[in-house]
C-alpha positions in Angstrom: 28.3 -18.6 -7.2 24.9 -19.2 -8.7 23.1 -18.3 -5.3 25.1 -14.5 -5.2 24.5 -13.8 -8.7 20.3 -14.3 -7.6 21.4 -12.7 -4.9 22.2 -9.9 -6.2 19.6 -9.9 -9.2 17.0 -10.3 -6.3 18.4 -7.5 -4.4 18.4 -4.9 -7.9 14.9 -5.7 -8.5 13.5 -5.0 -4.8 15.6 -1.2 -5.5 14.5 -0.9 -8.9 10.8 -1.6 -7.8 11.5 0.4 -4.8 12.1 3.4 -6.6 9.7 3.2 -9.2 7.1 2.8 -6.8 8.3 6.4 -4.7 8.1 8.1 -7.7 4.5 6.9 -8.7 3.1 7.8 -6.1 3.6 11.5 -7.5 2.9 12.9 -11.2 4.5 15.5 -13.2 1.3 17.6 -12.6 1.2 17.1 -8.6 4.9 17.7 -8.6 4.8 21.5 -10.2 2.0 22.2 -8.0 3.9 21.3 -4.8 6.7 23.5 -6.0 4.6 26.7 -7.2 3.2 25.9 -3.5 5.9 26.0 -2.1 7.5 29.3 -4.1 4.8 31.2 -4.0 4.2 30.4 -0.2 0.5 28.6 -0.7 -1.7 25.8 -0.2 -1.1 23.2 -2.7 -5.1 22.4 -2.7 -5.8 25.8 -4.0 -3.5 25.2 -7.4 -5.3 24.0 -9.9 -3.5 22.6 -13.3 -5.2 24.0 -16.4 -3.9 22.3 -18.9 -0.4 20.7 -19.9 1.2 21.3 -23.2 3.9 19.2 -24.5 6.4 18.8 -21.4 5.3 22.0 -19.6 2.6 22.3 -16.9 0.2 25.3 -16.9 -1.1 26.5 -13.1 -3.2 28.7 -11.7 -4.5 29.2 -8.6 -6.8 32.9 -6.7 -5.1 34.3 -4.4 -8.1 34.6 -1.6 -6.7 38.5 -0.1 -7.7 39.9 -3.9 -9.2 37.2 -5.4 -7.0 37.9 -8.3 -5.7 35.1 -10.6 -2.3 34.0 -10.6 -1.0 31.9 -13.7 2.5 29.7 -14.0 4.4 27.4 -16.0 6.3 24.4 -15.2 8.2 21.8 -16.0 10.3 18.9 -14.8 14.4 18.5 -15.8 15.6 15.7 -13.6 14.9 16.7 -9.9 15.0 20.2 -10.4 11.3 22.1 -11.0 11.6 25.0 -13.7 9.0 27.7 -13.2 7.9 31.0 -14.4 5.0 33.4 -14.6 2.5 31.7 -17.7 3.9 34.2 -20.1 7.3 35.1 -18.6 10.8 33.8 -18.5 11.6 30.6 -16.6 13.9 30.9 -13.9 16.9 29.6 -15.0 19.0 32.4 -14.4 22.1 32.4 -12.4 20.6 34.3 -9.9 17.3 32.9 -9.9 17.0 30.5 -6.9 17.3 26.2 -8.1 14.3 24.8 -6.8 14.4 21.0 -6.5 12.6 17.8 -5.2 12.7 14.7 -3.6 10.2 11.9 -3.5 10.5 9.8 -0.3 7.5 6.9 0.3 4.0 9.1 0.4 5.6 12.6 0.8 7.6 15.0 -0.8 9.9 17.5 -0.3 11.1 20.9 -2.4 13.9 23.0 -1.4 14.2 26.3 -2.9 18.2 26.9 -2.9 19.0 30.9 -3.3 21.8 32.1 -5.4 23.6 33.3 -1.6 23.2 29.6 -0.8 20.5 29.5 1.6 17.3 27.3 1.2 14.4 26.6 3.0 12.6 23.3 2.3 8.6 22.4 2.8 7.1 18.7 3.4 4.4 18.1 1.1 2.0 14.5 1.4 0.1 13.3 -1.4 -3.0 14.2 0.5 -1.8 17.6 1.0 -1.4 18.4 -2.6 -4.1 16.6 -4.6 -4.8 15.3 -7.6 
């Protein structure tokens, strides 16, 4: 009985620390800029963060076409990334598509679900996105 119970403790420490150690791998900050990548259909590298306020994430990246500056908000509930233009609404309307992510060794991935219940999904790497 002794050797299941360690067993078993042995076993929820190697998932705990598991875990933990996926999700490290990716902050708050490199999180929001994979998803405003991945919305907004651009390099990751080009997203700067310009400064974070309490649990929300200010972005920015220029758009190379115009060169014109493009500025969003974000923040983290859970798996789901909230977003919206740096003085606009966040997109948590019904209709607004539910963008989410999942962390999975040195990669992520963010699926943008539509409110007709398609998606499309992008891979991200560490690498890929920055610091």
């Amino acid at each position: 009985m002794k050797k299941i119970l360690i067993s078993i403790f042995l076993a929820l420490i190697v998932i705990s620390t598991s875990s933990a150690a996926d999700k490290s791998k990716f902050n708050k900050n490199q999180i929001c800029k994979a998803g405003i990548a991945k919305i907004m259909g651009r390099d990751p590298a080009i997203i700067k963060v310009d400064q974070t306020k309490g649990e929300t994430i200010y972005l920015s990246y220029i758009r190379q076409d115009d060169k014109t500056k493009w500025k969003y908000k974000c923040k983290l509930n859970g798996n789901q990334i909230l977003w919206g233009s740096d003085t606009g609404r966040w997109r948590t309307h019904t209709m607004d598509s539910k963008v989410r992510y999942k962390i999975k060794g040195t990669s992520i991935t963010i699926t943008d679900t539509f409110s007709d219940g398609s998606s499309s999904k992008e891979v991200y790497t560490v690498k890929r996105i920055g610091k």
